[in-house]
Structures are given as C-alpha cells and as structure tokens.
MIGU-444342 format. One line per field, with one value per atom (N, C-alpha, C, O): x negated, y negated, z; atom name. Coordinates in steps of 0.02 Angstrom, whole numbers, plus 50000, padded with zeros to 5 digits. Atoms other than C-alpha are relative to their C-alpha. Layout:
<vodrens>
u <- X,...
v <- Y,...
w <- Z,...
atom <- CA,...
</vodrens>
This chain:
<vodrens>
u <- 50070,49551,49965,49986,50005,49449,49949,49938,50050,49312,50017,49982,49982,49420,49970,49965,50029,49339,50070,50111,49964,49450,49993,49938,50001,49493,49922,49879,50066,49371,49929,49896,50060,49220,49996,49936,50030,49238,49987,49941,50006,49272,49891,49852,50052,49103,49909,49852,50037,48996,49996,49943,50015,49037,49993,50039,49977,49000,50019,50023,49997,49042,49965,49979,50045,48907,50000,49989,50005,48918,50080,50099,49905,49135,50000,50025,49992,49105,49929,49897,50041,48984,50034,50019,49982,49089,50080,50116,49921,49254,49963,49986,50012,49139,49994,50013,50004,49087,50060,50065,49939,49266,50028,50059,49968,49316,49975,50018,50037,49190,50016,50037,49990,49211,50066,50051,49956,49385,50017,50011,50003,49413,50073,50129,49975,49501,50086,50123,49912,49686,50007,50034,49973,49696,49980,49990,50006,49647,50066,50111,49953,49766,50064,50105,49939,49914,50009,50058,50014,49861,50035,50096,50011,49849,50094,50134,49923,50035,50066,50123,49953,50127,50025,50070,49937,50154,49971,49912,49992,50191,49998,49997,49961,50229,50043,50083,49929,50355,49988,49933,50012,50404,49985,49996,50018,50342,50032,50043,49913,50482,49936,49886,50023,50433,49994,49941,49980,50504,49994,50025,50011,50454,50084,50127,49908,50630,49994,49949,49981,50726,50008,50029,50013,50720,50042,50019,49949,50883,49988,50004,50011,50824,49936,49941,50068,50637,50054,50066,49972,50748,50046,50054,49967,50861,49971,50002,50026,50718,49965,49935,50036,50675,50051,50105,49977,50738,50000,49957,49984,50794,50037,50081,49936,50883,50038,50002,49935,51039,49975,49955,49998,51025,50053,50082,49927,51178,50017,49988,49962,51285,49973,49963,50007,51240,50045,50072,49938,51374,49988,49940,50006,51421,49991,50007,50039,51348,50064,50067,49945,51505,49944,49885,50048,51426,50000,49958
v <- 49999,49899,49942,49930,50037,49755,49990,49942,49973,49850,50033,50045,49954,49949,50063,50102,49920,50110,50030,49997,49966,50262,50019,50012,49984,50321,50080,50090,49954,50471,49971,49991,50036,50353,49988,49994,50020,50287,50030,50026,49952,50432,50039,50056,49953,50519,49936,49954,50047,50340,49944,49915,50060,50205,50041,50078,49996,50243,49945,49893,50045,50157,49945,49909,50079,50019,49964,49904,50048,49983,49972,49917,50046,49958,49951,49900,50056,49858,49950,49918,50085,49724,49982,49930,50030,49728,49970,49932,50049,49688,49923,49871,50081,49543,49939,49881,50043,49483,49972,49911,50038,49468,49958,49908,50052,49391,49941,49896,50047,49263,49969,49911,50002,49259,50046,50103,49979,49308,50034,49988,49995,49403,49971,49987,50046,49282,50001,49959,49970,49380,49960,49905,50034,49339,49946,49943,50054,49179,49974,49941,50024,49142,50016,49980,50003,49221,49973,49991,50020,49133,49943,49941,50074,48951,50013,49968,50021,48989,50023,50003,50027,49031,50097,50118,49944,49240,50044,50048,49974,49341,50089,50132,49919,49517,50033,50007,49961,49632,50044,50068,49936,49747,50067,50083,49941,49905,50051,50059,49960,50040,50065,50099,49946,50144,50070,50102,49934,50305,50000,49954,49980,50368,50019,50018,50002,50401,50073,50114,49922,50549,50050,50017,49961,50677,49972,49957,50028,50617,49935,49914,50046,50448,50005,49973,49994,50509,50027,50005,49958,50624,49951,49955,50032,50486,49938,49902,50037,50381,50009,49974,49940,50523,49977,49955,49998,50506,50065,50092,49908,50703,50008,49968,49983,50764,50053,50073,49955,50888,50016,50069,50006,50839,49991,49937,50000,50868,49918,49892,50045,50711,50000,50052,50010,50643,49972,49931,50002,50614,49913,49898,50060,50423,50002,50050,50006,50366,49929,49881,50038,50258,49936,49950,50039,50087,49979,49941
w <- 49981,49922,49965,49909,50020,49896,49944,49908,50054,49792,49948,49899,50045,49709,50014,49967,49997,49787,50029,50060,49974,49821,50079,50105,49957,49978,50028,50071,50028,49932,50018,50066,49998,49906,50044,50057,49950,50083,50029,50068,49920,50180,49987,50031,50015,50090,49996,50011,49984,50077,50042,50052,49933,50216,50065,50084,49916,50395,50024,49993,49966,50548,50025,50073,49978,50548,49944,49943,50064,50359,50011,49991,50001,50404,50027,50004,49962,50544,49979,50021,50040,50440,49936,49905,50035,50316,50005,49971,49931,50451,49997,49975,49962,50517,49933,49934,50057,50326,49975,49967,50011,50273,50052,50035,49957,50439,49985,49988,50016,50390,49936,49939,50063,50205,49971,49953,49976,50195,49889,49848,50062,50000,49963,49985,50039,49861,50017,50042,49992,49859,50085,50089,49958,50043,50011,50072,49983,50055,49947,49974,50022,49911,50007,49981,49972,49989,50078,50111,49946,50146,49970,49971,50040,50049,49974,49984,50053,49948,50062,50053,49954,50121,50006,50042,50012,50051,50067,50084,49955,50195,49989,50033,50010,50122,50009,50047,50021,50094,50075,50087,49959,50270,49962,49904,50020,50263,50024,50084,49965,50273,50059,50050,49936,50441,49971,49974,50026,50358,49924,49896,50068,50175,50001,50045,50037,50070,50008,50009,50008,50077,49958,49911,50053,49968,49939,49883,50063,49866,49988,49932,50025,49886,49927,49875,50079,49751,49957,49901,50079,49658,49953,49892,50048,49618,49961,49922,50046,49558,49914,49874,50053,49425,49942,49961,50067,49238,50002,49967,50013,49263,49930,49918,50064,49095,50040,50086,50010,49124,50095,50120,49939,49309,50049,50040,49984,49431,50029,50077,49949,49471,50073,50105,49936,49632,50031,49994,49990,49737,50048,50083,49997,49771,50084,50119,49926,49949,50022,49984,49975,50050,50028,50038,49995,50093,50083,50106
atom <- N,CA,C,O,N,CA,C,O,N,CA,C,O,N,CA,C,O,N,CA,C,O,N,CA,C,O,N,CA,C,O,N,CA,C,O,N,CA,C,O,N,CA,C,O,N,CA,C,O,N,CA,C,O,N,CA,C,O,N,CA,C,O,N,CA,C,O,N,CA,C,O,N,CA,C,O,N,CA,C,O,N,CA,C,O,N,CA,C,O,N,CA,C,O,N,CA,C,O,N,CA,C,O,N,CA,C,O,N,CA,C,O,N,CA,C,O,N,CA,C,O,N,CA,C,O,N,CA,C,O,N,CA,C,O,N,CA,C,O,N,CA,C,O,N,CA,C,O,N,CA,C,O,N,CA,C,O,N,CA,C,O,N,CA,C,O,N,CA,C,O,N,CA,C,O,N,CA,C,O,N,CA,C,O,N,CA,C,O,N,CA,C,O,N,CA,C,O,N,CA,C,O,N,CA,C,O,N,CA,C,O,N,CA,C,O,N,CA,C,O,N,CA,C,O,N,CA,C,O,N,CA,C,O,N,CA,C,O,N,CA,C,O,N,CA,C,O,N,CA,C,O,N,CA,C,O,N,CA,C,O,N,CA,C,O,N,CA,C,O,N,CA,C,O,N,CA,C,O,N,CA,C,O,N,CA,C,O,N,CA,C,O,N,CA,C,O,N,CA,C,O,N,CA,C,O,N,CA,C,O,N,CA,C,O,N,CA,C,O,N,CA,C,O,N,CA,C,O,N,CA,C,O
</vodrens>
C-alpha cells in the first residue's frame, strides 16, 4: 500500500470517489517505488495462482519433535 494504511482503514475510510481520484492522481503522478522499478527494468516475481499445500506451510515451520516428512520424487 502506498500509504501504508491497512486493508481495514480503506474498507471503513475511502469510498468510491476518493479511490477513483486517487487511481487518476497516481496515473498522473505515478508513486516513487514504481517509477523506480519502472526506470531499473524490475518486472516482478509471478504470482503463484494457488496458495501452498498444507505440507508445503508445515514444512516451512521450525516444528520440534515433528514427524519426518517423507522425501517428494522429483
């Protein structure tokens, strides 16, 4: 977000005439981050379609006395 407000803050303080002036202001005045990943060429990372599977979070966890997970064939 480019204010740093939560999702919270917008749904309960922007309506739809303050979003769309502040669509047309950035189209105009475009904010710093994207202009400078505009200017250096960065494209971004895809964005995975599907959230991970359950064993994919659990195996991002530091579990203690957590069972072996069983090796995945490539």
């Amino acid at each position: 977000m480019v204010f740093g407000w939560t999702w919270a803050h917008i749904r309960e303080n922007v309506d739809l005439p303050q979003l769309e002036a502040m669509n047309r202001y950035w189209k105009r005045f475009p904010p710093v981050h994207v202009l400078v990943a505009a200017f250096v060429g960065y494209q971004g990372g895809k964005p995975s379609s599907e959230p991970g599977s359950a064993e994919e979070l659990l195996a991002m966890l530091p579990l203690k006395n957590a069972p072996p997970q069983p090796d995945k064939p490539d």
